[in-house]
Structures are given as structure tokens and as C-alpha cells.
C-alpha positions as CSV (number, residue, x, y, z in Angstrom):
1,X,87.2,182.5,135.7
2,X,89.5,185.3,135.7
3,X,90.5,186.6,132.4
4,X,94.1,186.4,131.2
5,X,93.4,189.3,128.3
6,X,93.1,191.3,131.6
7,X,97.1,191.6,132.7
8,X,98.5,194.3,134.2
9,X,100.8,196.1,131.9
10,X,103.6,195.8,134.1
11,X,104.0,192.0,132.8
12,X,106.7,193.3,129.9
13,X,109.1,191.8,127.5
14,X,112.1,192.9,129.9
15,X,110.2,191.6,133.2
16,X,109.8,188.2,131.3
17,X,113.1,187.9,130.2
18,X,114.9,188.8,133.7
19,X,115.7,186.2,135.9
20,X,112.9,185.5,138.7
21,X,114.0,187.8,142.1
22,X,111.4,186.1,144.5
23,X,109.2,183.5,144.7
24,X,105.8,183.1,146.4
25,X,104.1,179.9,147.3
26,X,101.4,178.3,148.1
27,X,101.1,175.3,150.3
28,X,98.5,172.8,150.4
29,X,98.8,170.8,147.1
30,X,102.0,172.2,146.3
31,X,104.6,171.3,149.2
32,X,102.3,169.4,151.3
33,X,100.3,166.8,149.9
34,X,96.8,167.6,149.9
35,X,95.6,164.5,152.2
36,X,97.8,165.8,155.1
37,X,96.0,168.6,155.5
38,X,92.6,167.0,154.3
39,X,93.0,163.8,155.9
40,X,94.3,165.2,159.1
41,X,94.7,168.7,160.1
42,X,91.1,169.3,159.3
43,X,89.8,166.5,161.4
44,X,91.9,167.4,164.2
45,X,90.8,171.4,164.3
46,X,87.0,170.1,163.6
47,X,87.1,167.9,166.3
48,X,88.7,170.1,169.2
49,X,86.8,173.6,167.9
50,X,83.5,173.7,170.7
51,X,86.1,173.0,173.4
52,X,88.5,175.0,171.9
53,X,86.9,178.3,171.6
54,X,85.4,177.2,175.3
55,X,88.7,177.3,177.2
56,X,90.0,180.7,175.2
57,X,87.0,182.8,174.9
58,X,88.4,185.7,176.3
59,X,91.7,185.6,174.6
60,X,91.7,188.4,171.8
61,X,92.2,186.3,168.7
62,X,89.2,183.4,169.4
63,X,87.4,186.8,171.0
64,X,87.7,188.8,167.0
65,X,87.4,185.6,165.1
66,X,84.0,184.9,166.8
67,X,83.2,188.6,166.2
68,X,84.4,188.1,162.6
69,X,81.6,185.2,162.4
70,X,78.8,186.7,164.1
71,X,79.6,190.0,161.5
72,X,79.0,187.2,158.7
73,X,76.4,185.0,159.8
74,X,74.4,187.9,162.2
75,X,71.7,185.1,162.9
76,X,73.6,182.1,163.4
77,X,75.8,180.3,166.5
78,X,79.1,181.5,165.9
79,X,80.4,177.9,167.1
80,X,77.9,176.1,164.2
81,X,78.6,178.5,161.3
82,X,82.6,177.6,162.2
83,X,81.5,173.6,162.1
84,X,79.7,174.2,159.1
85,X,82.7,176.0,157.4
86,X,84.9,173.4,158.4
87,X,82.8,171.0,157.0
88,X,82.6,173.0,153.6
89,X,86.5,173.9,153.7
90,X,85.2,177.4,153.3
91,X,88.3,180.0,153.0
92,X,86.6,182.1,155.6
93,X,89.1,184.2,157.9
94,X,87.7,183.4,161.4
95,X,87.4,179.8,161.0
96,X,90.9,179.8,159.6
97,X,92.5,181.5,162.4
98,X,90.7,179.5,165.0
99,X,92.3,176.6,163.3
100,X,95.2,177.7,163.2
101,X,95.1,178.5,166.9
102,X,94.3,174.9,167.6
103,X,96.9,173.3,165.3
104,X,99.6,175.9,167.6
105,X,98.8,173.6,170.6
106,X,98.7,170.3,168.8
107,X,102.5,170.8,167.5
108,X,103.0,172.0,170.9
109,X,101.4,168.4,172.3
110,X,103.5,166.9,169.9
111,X,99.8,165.4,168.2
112,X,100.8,166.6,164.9
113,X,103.9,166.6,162.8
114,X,103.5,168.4,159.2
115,X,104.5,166.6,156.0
116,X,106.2,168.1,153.2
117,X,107.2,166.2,149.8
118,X,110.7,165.1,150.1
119,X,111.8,167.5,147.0
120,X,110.1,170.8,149.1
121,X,112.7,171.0,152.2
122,X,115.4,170.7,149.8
123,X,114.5,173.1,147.3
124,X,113.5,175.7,149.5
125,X,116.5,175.6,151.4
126,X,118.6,175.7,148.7
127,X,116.9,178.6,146.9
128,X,117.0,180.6,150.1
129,X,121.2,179.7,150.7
130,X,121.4,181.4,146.9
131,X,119.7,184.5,148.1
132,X,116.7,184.1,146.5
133,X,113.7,185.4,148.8
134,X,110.7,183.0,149.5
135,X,107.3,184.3,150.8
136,X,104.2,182.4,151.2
137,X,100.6,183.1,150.2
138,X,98.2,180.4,151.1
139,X,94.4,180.4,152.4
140,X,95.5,179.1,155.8
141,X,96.3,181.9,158.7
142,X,99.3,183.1,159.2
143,X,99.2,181.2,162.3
144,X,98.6,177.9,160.7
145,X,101.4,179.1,158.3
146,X,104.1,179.3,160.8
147,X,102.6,176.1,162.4
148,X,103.1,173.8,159.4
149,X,106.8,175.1,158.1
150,X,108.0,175.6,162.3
151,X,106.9,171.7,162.8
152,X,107.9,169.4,159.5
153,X,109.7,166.0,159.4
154,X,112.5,168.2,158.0
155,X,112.5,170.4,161.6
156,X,111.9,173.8,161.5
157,X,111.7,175.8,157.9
158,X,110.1,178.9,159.5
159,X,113.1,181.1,158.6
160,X,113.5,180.2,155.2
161,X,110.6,182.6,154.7
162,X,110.8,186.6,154.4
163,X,106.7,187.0,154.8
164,X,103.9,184.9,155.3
165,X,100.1,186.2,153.8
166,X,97.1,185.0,154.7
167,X,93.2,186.0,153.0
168,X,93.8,188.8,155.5
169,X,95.1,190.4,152.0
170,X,92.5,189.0,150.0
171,X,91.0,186.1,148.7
172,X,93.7,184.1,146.7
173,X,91.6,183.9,143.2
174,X,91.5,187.6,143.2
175,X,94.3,189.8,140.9
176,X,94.3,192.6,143.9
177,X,95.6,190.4,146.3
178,X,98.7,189.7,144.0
179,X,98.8,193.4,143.4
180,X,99.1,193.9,147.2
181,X,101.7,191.2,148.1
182,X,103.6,192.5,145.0
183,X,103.7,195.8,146.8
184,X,104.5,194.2,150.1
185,X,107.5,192.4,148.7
186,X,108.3,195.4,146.7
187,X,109.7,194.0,143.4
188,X,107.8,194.4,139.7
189,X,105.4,191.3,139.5
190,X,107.0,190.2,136.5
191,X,110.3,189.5,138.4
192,X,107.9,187.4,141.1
193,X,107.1,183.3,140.4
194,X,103.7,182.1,141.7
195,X,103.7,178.4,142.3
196,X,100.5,176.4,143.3
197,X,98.7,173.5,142.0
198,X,95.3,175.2,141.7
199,X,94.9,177.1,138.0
200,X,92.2,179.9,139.5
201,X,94.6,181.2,142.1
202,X,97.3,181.1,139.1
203,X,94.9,183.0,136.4
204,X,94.3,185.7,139.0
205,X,98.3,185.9,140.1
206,X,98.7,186.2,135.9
207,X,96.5,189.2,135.9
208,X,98.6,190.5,138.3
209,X,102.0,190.6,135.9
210,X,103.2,187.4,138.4
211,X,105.3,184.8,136.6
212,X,103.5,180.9,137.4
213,X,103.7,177.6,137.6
214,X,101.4,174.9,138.6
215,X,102.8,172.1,140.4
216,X,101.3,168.7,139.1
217,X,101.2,166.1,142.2
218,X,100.9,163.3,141.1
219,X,99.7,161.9,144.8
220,X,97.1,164.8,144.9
221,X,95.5,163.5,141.4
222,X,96.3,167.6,140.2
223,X,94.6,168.2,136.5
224,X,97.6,169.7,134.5
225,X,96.8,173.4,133.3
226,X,96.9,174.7,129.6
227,X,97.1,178.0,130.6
228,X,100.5,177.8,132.9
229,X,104.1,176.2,132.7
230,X,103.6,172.7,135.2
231,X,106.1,171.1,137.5
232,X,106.0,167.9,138.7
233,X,108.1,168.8,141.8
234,X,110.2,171.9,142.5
235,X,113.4,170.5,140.9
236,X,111.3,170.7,137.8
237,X,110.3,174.7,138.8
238,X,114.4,175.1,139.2
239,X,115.4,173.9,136.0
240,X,112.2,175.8,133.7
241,X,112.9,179.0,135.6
242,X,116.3,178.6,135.6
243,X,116.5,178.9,139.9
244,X,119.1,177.7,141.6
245,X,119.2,174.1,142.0
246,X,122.3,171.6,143.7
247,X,124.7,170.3,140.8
């Protein structure tokens, strides 16, 4: 567990106090329910990933990602230690942009549609017609990023987004990955709100002088923190941040 006694010194009474400039968020759990990705994106990727990586070998991306596993698991079948990831729902960088590869061609195929929860499309919209910047941070590639917000019931939310990071920045339970989106958004953390639903990733955003929120999904059975503010739904994150929100 990261430790909360360990915040940056940035996080000061005038950062706390001053309304939130930029928010960050995760995905999976938070705007998506967790069973849509769980239930069905994984399947889908696990199912099409031998094939997959067989019709694009050469193609730079699958070509590093497999070099990527082979670095990690020196003694192992790239293809197997990528099933046994998937299997695991490891955070590992090479199995998550060859999944994000695949998902690419089944929006494309018009195989999968994301789902958001009906409050997300809204929310997000509206805080980004305010003028208030949106970034996401979640364990998925950038690929897979772009995948699930450019294909949603609610069409395509891609450019409600100024920046989309991946663990190509760091693992998401880790206070320097925070530091180093803080620097790529370039804004003091304190004027930055974290949302996701998982309380590690918030502890080590925390660390990092980041303002957070855990979002509570009901749905996603989500255990409410005692260490964060928690949001039932991003109306809820409007109105305790005091964001913008429809009158």
C-alpha cells in the first residue's frame, strides 16, 4: 500500500482551495462498467490473439510488443506468455497493446460497440464545452484508449480528450507516474482531480499532490474507500468538486 504520510509538498492549502483546472480519468470501473470490458473485450482479444499476431508479424507494433515479451519472459513462447497474461489480466505493456491492436479491427468490423454509463457521455461533454481539460490515464494502451471513447453508443468522444496515457508512463499504483502526467499536463497536481474506482491507483495519485475521487459503481460491486471523497456517478464528482454540471 502506498503511504499517504508520503505527499508531495506541492499538495498546499492554496492548491486545495482553488478550483480543479483538469481532470484525469480512468476508465474501466469508472465510465465503463467493469463487465464490458471483462465480460467482453477480453474474450474477444483472447480469442483472436495466435491468429492475430500471425497475420501482422511483421508490422512494427505486434513486431516490438513480441520483442517486449520475449525481453520479459526470455524462456518462454511469446504467443503463451501473452495467453497467460490475458488470462491473469496482467497490466503488462505488450499484451496490452496487442489487444488494443485487435479491438482496432473489431470496431472497424463493427464486432464491438463500447459501453459507457449513461451519466459518463454527458458529464464529459459538458465539462469539456466549460473549458475544463480532460485527459485519461488507464492500464489499457493508448490504442485501446482511442478504441473505446472513438466507438461508444454515445458515437465518437475521442475529442473530448487533450491526452491519453497508457503504463508506457508507469504503472498506475505508482506516485511517479502521476508526477509525470502532472508534468505532461503541466498544471500543479493539486489543481488536477484523479477519478477511478480502484483506491491503490488513488493512494499513489494522492502521493502525487493529485486531488481524488473514487467512483462507487454500484453495478461493478466497488468497495467504498475511507481514505478518498466517493461518487456514485460523475454528477456526484460535479457537485463535490464544484465542476461544471447542466442546471
Amino acid at each position: 500500500m502506498v503511504d499517504l504520510t508520503d505527499r508531495q509538498p506541492e499538495e498546499t492549502d492554496l492548491t486545495v482551495t482553488r478550483p480543479i483546472e483538469a481532470v484525469l480519468i480512468d476508465i474501466e470501473g469508472t465510465v465503463t462498467p467493469i463487465s464490458a470490458v471483462r465480460d467482453v473485450l477480453f474474450p474477444y482479444a483472447r480469442a483472436r490473439l495466435r491468429d492475430f499476431i500471425a497475420a501482422h508479424a511483421g508490422e512494427p507494433a505486434v513486431v516490438e510488443a513480441l520483442a517486449q515479451t520475449r525481453k520479459l519472459e526470455p524462456e518462454a513462447d511469446p504467443v503463451a506468455s501473452l495467453q497467460r497474461w490475458s488470462d491473469l489480466d496482467e497490466k503488462v505493456t505488450p499484451l496490452k497493446t496487442i489487444q488494443g491492436l485487435i479491438w482496432r479491427e473489431g470496431y472497424a468490423a463493427g464486432d464491438l460497440t463500447a459501453q459507457f454509463y449513461p451519466d459518463a457521455p454527458e458529464s464529459l461533454a459538458f465539462w469539456k464545452r466549460e473549458g475544463l481539460p480532460l485527459y485519461v490515464y488507464s492500464s489499457g494502451s493508448e490504442e485501446a484508449q482511442r478504441g473505446i471513447f472513438g466507438h461508444s453508443q454515445a458515437g465518437d468522444l475521442t475529442g473530448l480528450f487533450g491526452g491519453f496515457f497508457d503504463t508506457r508512463i508507469g504503472p498506475k499504483r505508482e506516485p511517479a507516474s502521476y508526477t509525470a502526467i502532472r508534468a505532461e499536463i503541466g498544471l500543479p497536481s493539486g489543481l488536477i482531480l484523479f477519478l477511478s474506482d480502484v483506491e491503490a491507483e488513488l493512494d499513489a495519485a494522492a502521493v502525487a499532490g493529485f486531488r481524488t475521487c473514487q467512483l462507487v459503481r454500484e453495478a461493478d460491486g466497488t468497495v467504498p474507500s475511507t481514505r478518498h471523497p466517493v461518487a456514485r456517478n460523475l454528477h456526484e464528482v460535479s457537485r463535490l468538486f464544484t465542476l461544471p454540471q447542466p442546471a
